[in-house]
N, C-alpha and C positions, 0 to 999 in steps of 0.2 A: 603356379601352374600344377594341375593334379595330372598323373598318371596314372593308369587304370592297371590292371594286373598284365592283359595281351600288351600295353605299353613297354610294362619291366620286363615281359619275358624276350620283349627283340631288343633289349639293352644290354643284357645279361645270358650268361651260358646255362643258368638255371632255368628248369623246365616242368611242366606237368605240377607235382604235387613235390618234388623238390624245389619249386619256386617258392620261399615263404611270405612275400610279400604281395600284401592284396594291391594298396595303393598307396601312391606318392603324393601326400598331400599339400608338401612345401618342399624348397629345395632352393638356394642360392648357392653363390661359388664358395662361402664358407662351410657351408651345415645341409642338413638332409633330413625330414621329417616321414614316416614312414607310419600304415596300417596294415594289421595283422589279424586275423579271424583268430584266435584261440584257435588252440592246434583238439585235434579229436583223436579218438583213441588210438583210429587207425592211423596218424601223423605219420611217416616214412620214418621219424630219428625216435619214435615210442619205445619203449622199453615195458613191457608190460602193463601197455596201455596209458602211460603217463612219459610225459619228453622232461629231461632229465635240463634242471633250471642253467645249467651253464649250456645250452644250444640256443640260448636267447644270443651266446656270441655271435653263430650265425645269422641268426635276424639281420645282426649289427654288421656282421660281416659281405652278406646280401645289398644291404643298405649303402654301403660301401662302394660296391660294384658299380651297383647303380647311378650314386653319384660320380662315380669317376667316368663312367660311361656318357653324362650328361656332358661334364667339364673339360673330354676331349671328342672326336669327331665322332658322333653314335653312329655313323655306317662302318666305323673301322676302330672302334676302343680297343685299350690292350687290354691283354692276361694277367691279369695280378693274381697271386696266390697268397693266402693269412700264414703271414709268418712269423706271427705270435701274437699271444695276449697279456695285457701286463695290468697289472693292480685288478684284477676282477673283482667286485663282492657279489656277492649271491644271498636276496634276499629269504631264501627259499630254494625250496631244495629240486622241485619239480612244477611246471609253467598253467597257471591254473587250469582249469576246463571250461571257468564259467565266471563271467562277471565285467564283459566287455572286451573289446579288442584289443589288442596287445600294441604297443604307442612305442616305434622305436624314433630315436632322434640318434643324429648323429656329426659330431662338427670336426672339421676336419684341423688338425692341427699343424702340421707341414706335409711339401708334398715337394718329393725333386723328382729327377728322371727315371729313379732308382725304384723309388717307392713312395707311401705316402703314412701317414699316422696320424687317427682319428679316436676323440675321448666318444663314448657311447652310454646311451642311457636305454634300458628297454624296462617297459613297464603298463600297469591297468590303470582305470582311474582308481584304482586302491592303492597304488601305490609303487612304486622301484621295485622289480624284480632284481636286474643286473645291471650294473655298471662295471665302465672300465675303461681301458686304450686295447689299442691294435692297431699290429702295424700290416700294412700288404706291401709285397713286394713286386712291384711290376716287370713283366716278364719281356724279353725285348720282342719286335717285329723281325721276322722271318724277312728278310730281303729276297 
């Protein structure tokens, strides 16, 4: 089932041009598949007109949101916040400008009440930008 970008943004707290995800192109209760525009110069996390290759975590961490938003009730998902990342590699040092859209995946590897932890791939068809894990920690419901 694909999701379009106004899709993820009522799934998600992310907004406008802090939203990085254009669309959800696959998605099951294990994994998440995700498309991304190359970010441009103006990108909100640019740094001299280039986004610095580890903010592909966010992609992953977006992607994330997402799914878990899917996997519990999407009129009322919780707040998770990334509460870390572990084994990163970084192909590259800054997220290209040019050469296709940015291909995140992501599969979920446990997931309790507490929180959840998920291995990530973000990449072009040229090849792995970043890998890694990350864990979120979910934040409780307000009573």
């Amino acid at each position: 089932m694909k999701i379009d970008r106004a899709g993820i943004e009522r799934l998600v707290p992310h907004a406008g041009a802090m939203c990085l995800l254009d669309t959800v192109t696959e998605w099951t209760p294990a994994s998440i598949s995700c498309l991304s525009a190359l970010p441009a110069p103006d990108h909100p996390l640019a740094r001299n007109g280039q986004v610095p290759a580890i903010v592909a975590s966010e992609y992953a961490a977006q992607a994330t949101a997402v799914h878990g938003a899917l996997l519990e009730d999407a009129n009322a998902p919780r707040a998770g916040m990334l509460a870390t990342l572990l084994d990163v590699e970084l192909a590259a040092t800054v997220l290209p400008g040019e050469g296709g859209p940015l291909a995140i995946r992501a599969d979920l590897l446990s997931r309790s009440s507490a929180g959840c932890m998920y291995s990530f791939v973000v990449g072009t068809c040229e090849g792995t930008i970043a890998s890694g894990r990350l864990m979120v920690v979910l934040l409780e419901v307000a009573a």
